[in-house]
Structures are given as structure tokens and as C-alpha cells.
C-alpha positions in Angstrom: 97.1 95.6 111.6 96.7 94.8 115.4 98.4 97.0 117.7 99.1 96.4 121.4 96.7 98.2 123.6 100.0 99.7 124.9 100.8 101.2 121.6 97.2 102.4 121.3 97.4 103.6 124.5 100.6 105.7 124.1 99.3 106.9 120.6 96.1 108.7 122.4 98.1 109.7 125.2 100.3 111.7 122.5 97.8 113.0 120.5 95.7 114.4 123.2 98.5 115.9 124.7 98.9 117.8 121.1 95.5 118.4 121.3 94.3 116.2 118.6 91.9 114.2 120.0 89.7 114.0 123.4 89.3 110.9 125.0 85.8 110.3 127.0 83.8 107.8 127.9 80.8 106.1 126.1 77.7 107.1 127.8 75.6 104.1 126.8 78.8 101.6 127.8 80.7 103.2 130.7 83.2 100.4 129.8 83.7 101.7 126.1 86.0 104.6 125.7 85.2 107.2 122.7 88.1 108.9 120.7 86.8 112.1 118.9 89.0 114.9 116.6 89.0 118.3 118.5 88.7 120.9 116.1 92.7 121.1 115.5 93.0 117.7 115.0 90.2 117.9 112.3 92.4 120.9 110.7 95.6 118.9 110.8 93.8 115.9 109.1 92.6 118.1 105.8 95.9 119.2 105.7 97.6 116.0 105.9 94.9 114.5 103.4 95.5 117.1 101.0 99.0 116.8 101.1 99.1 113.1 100.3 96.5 113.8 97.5 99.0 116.0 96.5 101.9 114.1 96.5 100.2 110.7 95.0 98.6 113.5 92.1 102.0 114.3 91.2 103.9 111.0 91.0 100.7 109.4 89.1 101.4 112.1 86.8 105.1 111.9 86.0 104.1 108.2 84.7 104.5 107.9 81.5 101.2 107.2 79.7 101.0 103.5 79.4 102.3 103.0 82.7 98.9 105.3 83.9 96.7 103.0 82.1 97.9 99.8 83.5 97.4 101.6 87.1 94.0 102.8 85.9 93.3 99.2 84.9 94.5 97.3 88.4 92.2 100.0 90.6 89.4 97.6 90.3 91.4 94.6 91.6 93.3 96.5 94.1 89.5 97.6 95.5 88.4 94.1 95.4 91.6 93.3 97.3 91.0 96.4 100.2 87.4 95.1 100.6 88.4 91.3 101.3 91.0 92.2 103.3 88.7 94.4 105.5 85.8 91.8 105.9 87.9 89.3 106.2 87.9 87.1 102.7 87.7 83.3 103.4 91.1 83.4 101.1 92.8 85.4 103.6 94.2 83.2 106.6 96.9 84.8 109.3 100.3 83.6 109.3 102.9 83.7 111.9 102.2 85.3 115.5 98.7 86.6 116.2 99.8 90.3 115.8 101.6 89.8 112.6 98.9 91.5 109.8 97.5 88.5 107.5 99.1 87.8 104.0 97.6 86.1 101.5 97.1 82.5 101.4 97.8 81.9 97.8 100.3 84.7 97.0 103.6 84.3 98.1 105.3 87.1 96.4 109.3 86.2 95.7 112.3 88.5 97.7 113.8 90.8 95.2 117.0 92.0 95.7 117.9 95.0 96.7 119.8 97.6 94.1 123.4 98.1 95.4 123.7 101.0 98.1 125.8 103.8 96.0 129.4 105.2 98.2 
């Protein structure tokens, strides 16, 4: 994912402004801009962290026991696929506009369709 400086630019704006984050200059590269957690924005981060823990704890375990395994058994792939994807695997290309995020070059998965909307 590639945001627009704009949108990165709003983002810090907003969080600062919450007092999540201070936004200062590198000292080595007066060109570079550094983005450090204040102290709340640390706090708020554990929080939010232990809330997801939380909530992905609890739906892993209303799975029913084979369904846990086969989740168990795709971790290792699903690593391998977060660690190509984040140095950039030679079977990884971008497709569409140069901000779109990049989708495998030999997976295309197939559109399911959608379950009916109930009244």
C-alpha cells in the first residue's frame, strides 16, 4: 500500500492534533522528517493491540476443531506470503495504476458472489 503524500500528510496532521504522535525533523537529514509515538499514542496502541488479540483469540476459538488445524497448518504459507510480499518477491509484479497495492502474478482468485441482502 502506497498512499498519497496528501493522505499521509492529513493522517499526521490528525494524529498529532490528538496527541498521538510528534512530528520533528531528522537531525542527521534536515530533509527527513521523523514521526515518533508520544506517550498516549504508545498507550492507545497496547490498547488497540490487545483488543485485536482479543477479538482474533476469540473467533479462532469458536472454530470448530478441524477447521483450527487447517488454519494452524496454512500459518507457514501465509508467513512465507507476508515476507515476499514485503521484500518484494520476483513473483510479485504491480498491476493497474501505480498506487494500486500489487496482486499476485499467478493467482487470480475468481469473484464469488455475494449471499442475498436479507429485507
Amino acid at each position: 500500500m502506497r498512499p498519497a503524500p496528501n493522505t499521509v500528510s492529513g493522517l499526521l496532521t490528525r494524529l498529532m492534533a490528538a496527541g498521538l504522535v510528534d512530528r520533528g525533523t531528522d537531525p542527521r537529514d534536515r530533509r527527513r522528517t521523523v514521526v515518533q509515538l508520544t506517550d498516549e499514542g504508545h498507550d492507545h496502541l497496547t490498547t488497540w493491540q490487545h483488543v485485536k488479540e482479543r477479538r482474533i483469540g476469540a473467533a479462532v476459538d469458536a472454530l470448530d476443531p478441524g477447521e483450527r488445524t487447517a488454519l494452524t497448518s496454512a500459518l507457514p504459507a501465509m508467513n512465507s506470503l507476508v515476507h515476499r510480499l514485503h521484500r518484494g518477491s520476483p513473483h510479485i509484479r504491480p498491476t493497474g495504476p501505480p498506487d494500486a497495492q500489487p496482486r499476485l502474478a499467478r493467482h487470480r482468485p475468481k469473484a464469488r458472489p455475494r449471499p442475498p441482502v436479507p429485507p
